[in-house]
C-alpha positions in Angstrom: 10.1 -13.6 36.1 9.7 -13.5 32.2 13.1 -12.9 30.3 14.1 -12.8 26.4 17.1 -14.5 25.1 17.8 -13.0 21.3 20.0 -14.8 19.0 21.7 -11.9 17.1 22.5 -11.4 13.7 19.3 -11.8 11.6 18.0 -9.9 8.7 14.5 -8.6 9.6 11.9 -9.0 6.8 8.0 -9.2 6.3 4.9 -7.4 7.0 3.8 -6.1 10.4 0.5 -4.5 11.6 0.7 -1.2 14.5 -1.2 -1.9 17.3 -3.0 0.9 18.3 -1.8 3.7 20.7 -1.2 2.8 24.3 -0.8 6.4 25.1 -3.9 7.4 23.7 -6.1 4.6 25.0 -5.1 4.8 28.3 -6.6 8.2 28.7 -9.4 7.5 26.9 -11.0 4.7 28.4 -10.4 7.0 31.7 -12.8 9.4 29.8 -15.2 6.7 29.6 -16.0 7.5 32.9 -17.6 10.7 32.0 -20.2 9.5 29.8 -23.9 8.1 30.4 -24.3 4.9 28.8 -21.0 2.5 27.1 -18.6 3.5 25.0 -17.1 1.2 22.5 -13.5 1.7 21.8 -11.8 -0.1 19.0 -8.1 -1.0 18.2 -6.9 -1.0 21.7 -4.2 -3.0 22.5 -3.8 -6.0 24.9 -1.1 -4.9 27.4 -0.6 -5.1 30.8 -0.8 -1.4 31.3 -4.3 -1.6 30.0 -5.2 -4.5 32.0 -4.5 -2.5 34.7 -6.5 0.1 33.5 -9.3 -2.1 33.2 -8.7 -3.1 37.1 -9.0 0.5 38.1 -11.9 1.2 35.7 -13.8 -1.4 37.3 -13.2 -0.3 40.9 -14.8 2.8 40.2 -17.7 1.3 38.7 -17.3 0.6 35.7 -18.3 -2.4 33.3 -15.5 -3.1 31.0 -15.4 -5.9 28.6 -13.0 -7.1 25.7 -15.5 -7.6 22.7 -14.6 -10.7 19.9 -13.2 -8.1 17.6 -10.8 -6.8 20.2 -12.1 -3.6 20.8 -13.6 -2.1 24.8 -16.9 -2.0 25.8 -17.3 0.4 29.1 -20.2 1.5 30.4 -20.5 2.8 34.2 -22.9 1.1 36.6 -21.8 2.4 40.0 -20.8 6.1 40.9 -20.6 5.5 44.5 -16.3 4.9 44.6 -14.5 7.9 43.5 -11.1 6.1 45.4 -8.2 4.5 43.2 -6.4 3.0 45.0 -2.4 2.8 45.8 -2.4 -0.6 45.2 -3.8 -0.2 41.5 -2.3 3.5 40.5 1.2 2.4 41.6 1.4 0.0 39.2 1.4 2.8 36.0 1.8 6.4 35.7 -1.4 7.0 33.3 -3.4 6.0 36.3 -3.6 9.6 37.1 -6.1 10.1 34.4 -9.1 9.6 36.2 -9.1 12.2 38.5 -10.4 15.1 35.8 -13.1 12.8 34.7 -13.8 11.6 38.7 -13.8 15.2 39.6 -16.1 16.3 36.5 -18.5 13.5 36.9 -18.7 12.9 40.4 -17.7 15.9 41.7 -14.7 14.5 44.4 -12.0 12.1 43.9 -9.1 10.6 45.8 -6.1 9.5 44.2 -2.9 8.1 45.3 0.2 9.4 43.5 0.9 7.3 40.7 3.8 4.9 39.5 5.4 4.0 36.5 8.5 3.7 34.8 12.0 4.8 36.8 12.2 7.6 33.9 12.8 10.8 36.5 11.3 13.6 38.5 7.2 13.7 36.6 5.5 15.7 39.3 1.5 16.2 39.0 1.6 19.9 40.4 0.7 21.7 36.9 -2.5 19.1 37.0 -3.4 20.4 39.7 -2.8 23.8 39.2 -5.0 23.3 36.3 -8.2 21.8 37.9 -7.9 24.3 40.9 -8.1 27.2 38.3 -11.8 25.3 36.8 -12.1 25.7 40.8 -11.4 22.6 42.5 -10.1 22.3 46.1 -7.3 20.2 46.1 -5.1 18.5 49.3 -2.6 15.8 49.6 -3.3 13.1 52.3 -1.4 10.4 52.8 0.0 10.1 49.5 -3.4 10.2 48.1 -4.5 13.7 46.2 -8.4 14.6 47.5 -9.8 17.1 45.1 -13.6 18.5 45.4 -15.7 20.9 43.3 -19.5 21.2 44.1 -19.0 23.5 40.8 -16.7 23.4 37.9 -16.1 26.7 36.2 -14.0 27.7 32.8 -11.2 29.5 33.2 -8.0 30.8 31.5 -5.6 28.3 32.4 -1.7 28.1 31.5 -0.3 24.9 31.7 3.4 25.1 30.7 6.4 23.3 32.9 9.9 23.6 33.2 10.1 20.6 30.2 7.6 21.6 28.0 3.8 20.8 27.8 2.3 17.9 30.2 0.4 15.7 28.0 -1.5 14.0 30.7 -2.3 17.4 33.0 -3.8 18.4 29.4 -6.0 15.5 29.6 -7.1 15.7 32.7 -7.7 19.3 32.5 -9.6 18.9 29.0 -12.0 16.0 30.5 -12.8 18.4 34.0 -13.6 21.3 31.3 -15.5 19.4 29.1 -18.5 19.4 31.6 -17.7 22.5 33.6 -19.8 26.4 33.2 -18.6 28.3 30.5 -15.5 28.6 28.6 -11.9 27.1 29.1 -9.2 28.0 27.4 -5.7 26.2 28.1 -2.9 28.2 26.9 0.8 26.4 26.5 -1.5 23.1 25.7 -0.2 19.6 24.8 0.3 19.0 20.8 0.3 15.4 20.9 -1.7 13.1 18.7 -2.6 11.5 21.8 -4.3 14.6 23.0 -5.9 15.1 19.6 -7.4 11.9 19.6 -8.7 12.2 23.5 -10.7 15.6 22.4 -11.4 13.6 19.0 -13.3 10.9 21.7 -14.9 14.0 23.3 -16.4 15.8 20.8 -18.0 12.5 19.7 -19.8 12.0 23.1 -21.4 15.2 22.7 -18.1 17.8 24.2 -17.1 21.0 22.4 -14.0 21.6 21.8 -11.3 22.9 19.2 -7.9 24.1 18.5 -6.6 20.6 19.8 -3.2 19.7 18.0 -2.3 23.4 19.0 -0.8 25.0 22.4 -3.9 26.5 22.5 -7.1 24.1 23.0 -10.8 26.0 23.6 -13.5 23.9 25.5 -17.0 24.9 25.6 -18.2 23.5 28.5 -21.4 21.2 28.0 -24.3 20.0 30.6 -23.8 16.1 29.7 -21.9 13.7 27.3 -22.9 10.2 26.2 -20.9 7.2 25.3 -20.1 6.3 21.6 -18.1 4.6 19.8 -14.3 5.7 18.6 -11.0 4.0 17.4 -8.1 4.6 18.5 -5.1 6.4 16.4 -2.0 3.7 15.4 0.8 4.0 18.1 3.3 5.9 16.8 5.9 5.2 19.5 5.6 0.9 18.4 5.5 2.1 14.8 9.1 4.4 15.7 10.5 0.9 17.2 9.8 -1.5 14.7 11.5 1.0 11.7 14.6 1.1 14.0 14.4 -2.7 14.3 14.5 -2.5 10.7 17.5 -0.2 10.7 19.4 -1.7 13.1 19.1 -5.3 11.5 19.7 -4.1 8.2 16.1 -5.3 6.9 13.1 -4.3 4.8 9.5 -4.2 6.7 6.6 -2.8 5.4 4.5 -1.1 8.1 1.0 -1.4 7.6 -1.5 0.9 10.2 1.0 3.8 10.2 0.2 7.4 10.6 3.7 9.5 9.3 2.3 12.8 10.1 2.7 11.6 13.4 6.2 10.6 13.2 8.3 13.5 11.2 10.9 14.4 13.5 11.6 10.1 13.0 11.4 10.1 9.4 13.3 12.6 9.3 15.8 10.9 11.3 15.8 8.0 10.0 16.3 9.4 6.1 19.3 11.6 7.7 21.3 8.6 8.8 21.0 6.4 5.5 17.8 4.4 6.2 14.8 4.4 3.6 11.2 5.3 4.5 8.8 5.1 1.6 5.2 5.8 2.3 2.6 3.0 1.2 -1.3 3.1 1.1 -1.9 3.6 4.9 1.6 2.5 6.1 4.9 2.6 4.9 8.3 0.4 3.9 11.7 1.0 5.9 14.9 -0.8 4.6 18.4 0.0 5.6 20.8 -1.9 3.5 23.9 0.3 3.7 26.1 1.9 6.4 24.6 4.1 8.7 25.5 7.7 9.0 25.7 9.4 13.0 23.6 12.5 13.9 22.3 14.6 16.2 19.2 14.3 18.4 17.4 16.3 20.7 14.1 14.9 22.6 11.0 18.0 22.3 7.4 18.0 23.4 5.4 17.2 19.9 6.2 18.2 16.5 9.7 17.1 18.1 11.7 14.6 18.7 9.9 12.0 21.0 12.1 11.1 24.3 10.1 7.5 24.0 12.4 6.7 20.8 15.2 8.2 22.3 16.7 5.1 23.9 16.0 3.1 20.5 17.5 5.6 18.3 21.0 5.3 20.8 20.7 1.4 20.3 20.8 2.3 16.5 23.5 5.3 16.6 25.7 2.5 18.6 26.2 1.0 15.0 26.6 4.2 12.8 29.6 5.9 11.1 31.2 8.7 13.4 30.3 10.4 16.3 26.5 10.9 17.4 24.7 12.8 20.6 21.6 12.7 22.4 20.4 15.1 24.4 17.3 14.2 26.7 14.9 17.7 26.6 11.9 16.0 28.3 13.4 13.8 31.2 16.8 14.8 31.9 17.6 11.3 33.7 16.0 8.9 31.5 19.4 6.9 31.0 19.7 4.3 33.0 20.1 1.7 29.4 23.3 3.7 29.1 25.2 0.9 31.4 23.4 -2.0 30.0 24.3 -1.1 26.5 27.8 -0.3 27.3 27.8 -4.2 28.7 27.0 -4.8 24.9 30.1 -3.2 23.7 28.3 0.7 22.8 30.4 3.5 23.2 28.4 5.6 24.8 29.2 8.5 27.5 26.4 10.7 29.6 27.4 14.3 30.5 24.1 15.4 32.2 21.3 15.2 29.9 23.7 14.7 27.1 24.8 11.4 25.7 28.1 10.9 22.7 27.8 7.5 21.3 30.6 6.8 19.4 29.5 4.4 16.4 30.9 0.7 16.6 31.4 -1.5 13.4 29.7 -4.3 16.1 27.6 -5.3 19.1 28.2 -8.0 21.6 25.6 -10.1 23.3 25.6 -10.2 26.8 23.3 -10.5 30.3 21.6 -6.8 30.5 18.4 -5.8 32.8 15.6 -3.6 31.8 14.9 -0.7 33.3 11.7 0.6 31.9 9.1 0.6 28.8 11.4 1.9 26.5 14.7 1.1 27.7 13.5 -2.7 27.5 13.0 -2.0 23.6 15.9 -0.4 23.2 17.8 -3.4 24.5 15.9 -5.9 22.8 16.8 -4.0 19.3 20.6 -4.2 20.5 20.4 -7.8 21.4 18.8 -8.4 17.6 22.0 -6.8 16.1 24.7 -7.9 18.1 26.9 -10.8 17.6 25.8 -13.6 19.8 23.3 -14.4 22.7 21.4 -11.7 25.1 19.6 -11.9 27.8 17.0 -9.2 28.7 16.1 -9.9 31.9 12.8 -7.8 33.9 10.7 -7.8 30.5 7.2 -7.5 32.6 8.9 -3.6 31.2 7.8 -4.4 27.9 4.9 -6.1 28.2 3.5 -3.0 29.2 3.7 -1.6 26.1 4.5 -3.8 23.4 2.1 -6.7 22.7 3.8 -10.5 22.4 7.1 -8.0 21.0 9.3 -11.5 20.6 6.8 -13.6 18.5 5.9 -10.3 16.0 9.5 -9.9 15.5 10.2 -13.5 15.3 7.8 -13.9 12.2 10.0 -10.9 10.8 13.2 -13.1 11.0 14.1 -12.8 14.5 15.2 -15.5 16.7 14.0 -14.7 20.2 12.5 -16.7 22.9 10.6 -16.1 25.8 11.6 -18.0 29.2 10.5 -18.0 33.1 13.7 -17.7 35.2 15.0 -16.1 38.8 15.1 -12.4 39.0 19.1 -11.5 38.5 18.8 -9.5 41.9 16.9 -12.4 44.2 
């Protein structure tokens, strides 16, 4: 099992490129599944999360191949398998994206509950409710959701939760809609750019649909779509790390691929505390060369505060002036690097879904395990600041979102290697 060992104390400086968006690929290459004949979809990252995707994809009969210039070719040749499996959904949460194009497409899919990060409670009931309101009939089976409609109808559909929006029940209820009878109109909608750029994907393979970016998304429900070609938006969450790795090491990086109306709440942020964000041609330039100043943070469904940068931002607060808190809006639990960065020498203390870090002049190198996606970032930023050597052990975490993460910050200045060694708990 993969782990990183960081040599702290280095000065980040250079030029990186965004990858594009994880988030948004993920559901979109699940979209693919609606159309007749390939898409092509360009800028999409090599992960494992979207190797797995490509697994599943392939299962249900698709064709998917990685063209010379990186981007996805996917074309369906079989319709016969509307199963995905536990063995593949486990593996990722965003597996649950196929069942609104299954369901529109093919009329019945079976799905086993999905996986993914141990982030908290995400249950799939407002999905649900959503596609049985287009007039699906929906049962669980042995862990596996079964959900049938001979005939997809538009409805008036509100799909608002106890934590806010659900980006991916948006998506799937957006893809079911796209080829149902009549009008849809989803009320408390998802605002994320990821959603914007899945109804973006849409409306180029021939779908109708507006108002996305608002709670309020119409779809005009057409007869067929075809495939097409689309690129994917810049990920804002890698593009939110990399200026903290800036921060937090005290460095200048010019961003390059970088989409800042997607990331105001971080600017923001980020300008708030002391650290410099100057907009450049289609990117930008963060430096951090003073002390840091604390603040106050809440996670919210987009335009807010995303709770994917939330662990990140308490690696960086670690090191500010004076007292900062972080309360967790979106997944009341996600905390678990709370210990591990305590092992570093953070002062941090969790009441509920409310975190006071008390800002340290330094950070300490030590053994810490990853927990998830983001938590593994967040540990990896701590290790680059912190006096000595650290060990991040379980980065498979990572890898599922952040593409070769030690040799991109290594040609920034960072001293990290990559090495194969026992899992801590074995």
């Amino acid at each position: 099992m993969d782990s990183l060992i960081i040599e702290g104390g280095t000065r980040l400086k250079g030029t990186i490129r965004i990858n594009g968006s994880k988030n948004a690929a993920l559901p979109i290459m699940a979209a693919a599944l609606l159309a007749d004949g390939p898409s092509v979809i360009h800028d999409v990252p090599d992960l494992s999360d979207i190797t797995h995707q490509n697994g599943l994809l392939t299962e249900l009969g698709a064709r998917v191949q990685r063209q010379k210039d990186g981007g996805l070719r996917i074309e369906v040749v079989d319709e016969s398998n509307s199963l995905a499996r536990y063995d593949l959904v486990r593996k990722m949460r965003a597996s649950i994206c196929v069942l609104g194009p299954l369901l529109a497409k093919r009329r019945h899919a079976r799905v086993s509950m999905p996986g993914g990060c141990a982030i908290g409670d995400r249950p799939v009931d407002i999905h649900l409710r959503g596609l049985k309101a287009l007039g699906a009939t929906v049962e669980l089976d042995g862990g596996d959701i079964v959900i049938d409609a001979p005939r997809l109808r538009g409805a008036e559909i509100f799909l608002g939760g106890n934590f806010g929006s659900t980006v991916l029940g948006t998506d799937n209820v957006m893809c079911a809609a796209a080829l149902a009878e009549g009008t849809t109109v989803i009320e408390s909608a998802a605002c994320e750019p990821e959603v914007v750029d899945l109804a973006d994907y849409l409306n180029a393979m021939g779908a109708k649909i507006t108002g996305q970016g608002t709670p309020r998304i119409v779809i005009e429900g057409v007869k067929e779509l075809h495939g097409c070609a689309h690129r994917i938006i810049p990920d804002r969450i890698e593009a939110g790390t990399f200026m903290v790795a800036a921060a937090i090491c005290s460095g200048e990086v010019t961003l390059e691929n970088v989409r800042l109306d997607h990331l105001l709440a971080v600017t923001d942020k980020l300008r708030g505390i002391g650290v410099t964000v100057e907009k450049e041609g289609g990117g930008c330039t963060v430096a951090a060369l003073g002390r840091l100043r604390a603040t106050t943070i809440t996670t919210q469904p987009h335009p807010g505060f995303p709770t994917d940068l939330q662990a990140q931002f308490m690696a960086l607060l670690a090191l500010a002036d004076g007292n900062s808190i972080i309360t967790e809006k979106i997944f009341p639990d996600r905390f678990l690097h709370v210990a591990e960065l305590s092992r570093m020498g953070a002062r941090v203390h969790r009441e509920g879904a409310t975190v006071i870090i008390e800002g340290e002049q330094r950070l300490i190198g030590a053994p810490v395990m990853a927990s998830d996606l983001r938590a593994s970032a967040a540990l990896v930023l701590a290790g680059m600041a912190a006096r000595g050597t650290t060990t991040v052990n379980r980065v498979y975490h990572i890898d599922r979102g952040y593409e070769r993460i030690e040799e991109r910050l290594n040609a920034l200045g960072a001293k990290i290697r990559r090495v194969n060694q026992k899992d801590p708990d074995q």
